[in-house]
N, C-alpha and C positions, 0 to 999 in steps of 0.2 A: 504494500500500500504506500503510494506516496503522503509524503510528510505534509503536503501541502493540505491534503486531503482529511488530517487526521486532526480532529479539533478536541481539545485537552479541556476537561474539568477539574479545574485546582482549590481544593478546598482545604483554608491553608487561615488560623484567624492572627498569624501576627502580619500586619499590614505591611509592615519595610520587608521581611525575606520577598512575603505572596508578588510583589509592587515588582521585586526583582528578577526575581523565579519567571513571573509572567513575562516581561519584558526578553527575558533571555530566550524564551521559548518560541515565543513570536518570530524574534530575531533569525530562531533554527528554523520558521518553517510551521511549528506548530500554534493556528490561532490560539487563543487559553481564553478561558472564564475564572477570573480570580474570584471566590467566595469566603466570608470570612467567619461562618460558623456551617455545622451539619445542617442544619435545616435550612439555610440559601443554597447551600450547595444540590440540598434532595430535590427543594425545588427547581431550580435549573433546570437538575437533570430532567425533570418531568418535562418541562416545556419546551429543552431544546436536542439536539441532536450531537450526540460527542463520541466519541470512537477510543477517547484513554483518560483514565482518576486518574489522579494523583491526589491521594489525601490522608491530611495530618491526622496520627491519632488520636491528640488532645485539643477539643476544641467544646468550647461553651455549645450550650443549648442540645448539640446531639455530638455526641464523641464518633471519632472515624469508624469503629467495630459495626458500631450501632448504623452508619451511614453505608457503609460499605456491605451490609446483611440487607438492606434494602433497597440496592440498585441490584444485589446479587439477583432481588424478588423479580426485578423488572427484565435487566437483561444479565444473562448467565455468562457467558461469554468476554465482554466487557473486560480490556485488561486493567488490572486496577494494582498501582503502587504505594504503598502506605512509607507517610515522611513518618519517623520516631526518634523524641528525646533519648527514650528512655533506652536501657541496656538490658532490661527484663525478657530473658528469652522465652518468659510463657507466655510476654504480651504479644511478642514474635510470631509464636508459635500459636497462637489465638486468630493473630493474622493469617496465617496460612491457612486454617482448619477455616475462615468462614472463606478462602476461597482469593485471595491476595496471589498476584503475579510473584511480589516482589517485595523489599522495605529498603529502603536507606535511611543511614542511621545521620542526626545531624552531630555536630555541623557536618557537613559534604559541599563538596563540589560541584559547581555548574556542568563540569565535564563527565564526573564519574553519574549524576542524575541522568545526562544526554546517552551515556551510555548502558545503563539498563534499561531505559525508554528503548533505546532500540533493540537489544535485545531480546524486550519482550514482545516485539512490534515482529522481528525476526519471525518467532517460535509464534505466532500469533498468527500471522498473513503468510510464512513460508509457503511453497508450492501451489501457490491459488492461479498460478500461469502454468502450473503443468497439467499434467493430465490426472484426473481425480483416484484412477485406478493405482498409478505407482505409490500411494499415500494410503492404500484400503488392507488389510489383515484382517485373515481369518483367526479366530483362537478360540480354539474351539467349536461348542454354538454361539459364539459371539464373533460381530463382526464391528471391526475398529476401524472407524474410517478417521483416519487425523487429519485432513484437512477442516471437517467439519466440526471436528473433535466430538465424537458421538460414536458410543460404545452402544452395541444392539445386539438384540433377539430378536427373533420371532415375535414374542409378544411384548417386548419390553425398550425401554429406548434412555440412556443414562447420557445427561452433557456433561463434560469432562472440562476442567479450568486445562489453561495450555501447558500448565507444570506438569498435572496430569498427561495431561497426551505427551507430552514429550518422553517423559519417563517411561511410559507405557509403549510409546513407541521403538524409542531403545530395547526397551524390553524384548517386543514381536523381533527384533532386528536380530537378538540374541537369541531367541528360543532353543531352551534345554543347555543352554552355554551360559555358564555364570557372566552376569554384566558386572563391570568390576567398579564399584561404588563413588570409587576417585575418578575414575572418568565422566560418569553422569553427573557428577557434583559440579566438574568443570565447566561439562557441556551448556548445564542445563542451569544450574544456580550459579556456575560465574566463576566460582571458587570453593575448595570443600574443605573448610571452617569446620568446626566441633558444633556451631550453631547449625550451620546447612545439612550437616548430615542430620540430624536432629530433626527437624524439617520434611525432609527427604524420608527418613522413616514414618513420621505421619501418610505422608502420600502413598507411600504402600502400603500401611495399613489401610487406606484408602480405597486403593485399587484391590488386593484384597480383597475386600467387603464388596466391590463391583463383579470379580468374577466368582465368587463363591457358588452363584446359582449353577452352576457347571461342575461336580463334583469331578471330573477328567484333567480339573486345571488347578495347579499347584504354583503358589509364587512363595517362596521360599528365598530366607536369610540363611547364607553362608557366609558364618562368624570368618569376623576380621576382612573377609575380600568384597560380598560385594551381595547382590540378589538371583533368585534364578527363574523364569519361568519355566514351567513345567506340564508338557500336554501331554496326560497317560492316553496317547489311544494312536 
């Protein structure tokens, strides 16, 4: 997707970073909506049309969790990166589980912000100029199409955030081959920190709990390297 195209919701309540943030964003290409608590921010979202959050966890009237569980309600998909003070890695890890791309930690930079924006802009719109088939796994009775990021049965139909499908893609990529834990950490969260792996274990627990209905399919930890998918049949 081009950048021109990709209009940014910043919900952000200290006024000088938001003032800055915005300005630099623009600057890259990305229009931005600066809002300065959850609830200007929700509404926005409702009335206008935005393609990437960025929003702070701590903010009066409705906090980021609480703001970002209810665009999750509207659109699933939606990449969404949470700004945080704090060094709390269950607030982290709270982020992740309602469905978070991403977090940077403040202070940060304008450069290292530009660049998890597009890496999750990457894993988000990858392959939507190829053809839909080289992006489709079968596993099992399920059928994972990561373009659309949408994990299916027959009678059932699960959307997947793009950490999900990444991972899960890797995964298909390795089937019955250990995928080796530091390389997806790299791939796919950037760097593999004691926080990320951390992280990264939720999401399998995740996926998991997604292909469970399939008792032929086994995703399976292999202490100390890494995960394994696993198709008995």
């Amino acid at each position: 997707m081009d950048s021109e195209k990709i209009k940014v919701l910043l919900a952000e309540d200290d006024k000088n970073l938001g003032t800055i943030l915005t300005s630099y964003l623009e600057a890259k290409g990305f229009p931005t909506t600066l809002t300065i608590n959850g609830q200007e921010a929700y509404d926005n979202f409702n009335k206008g049309k935005f393609n990437f959050c960025i929003i702070d966890v701590m903010m009066p009237i409705k906090d980021g969790f609480t703001l970002a569980k209810e665009i999750r309600m509207i659109d699933k998909k939606i990449p969404i990166l949470f700004l945080t003070a704090k060094s709390m890695q269950e607030d982290k890890l709270k982020g992740f589980e309602i469905g978070a791309d991403d977090y940077i930690t403040k202070p940060f930079s304008m450069e290292e912000l530009l660049m998890r924006m597009r890496a999750i802009l990457r894993r988000t719109t990858e392959g939507k100029t190829t053809e839909i088939e080289s992006n489709v796994f079968e596993i099992g009775k399920f059928t994972f199409d990561y373009n659309r990021q949408i994990l299916k049965t027959v009678d059932s139909e699960q959307k997947l955030t793009s950490k999900e499908s990444g991972l899960l893609k890797m995964l298909c990529e390795n089937v019955n081959e250990v995928l080796d834990r530091s390389i997806a950490l790299k791939k796919i969260w950037l760097d593999d920190s004691y926080f990320n792996a951390r992280s990264m274990d939720v999401y399998v627990t995740k996926l998991r709990k997604y292909l469970k209905a399939d008792p032929d399919i086994e995703l399976l930890n292999v202490h100390g390297i890494g995960f394994k998918l696993v198709i008995n049949r």
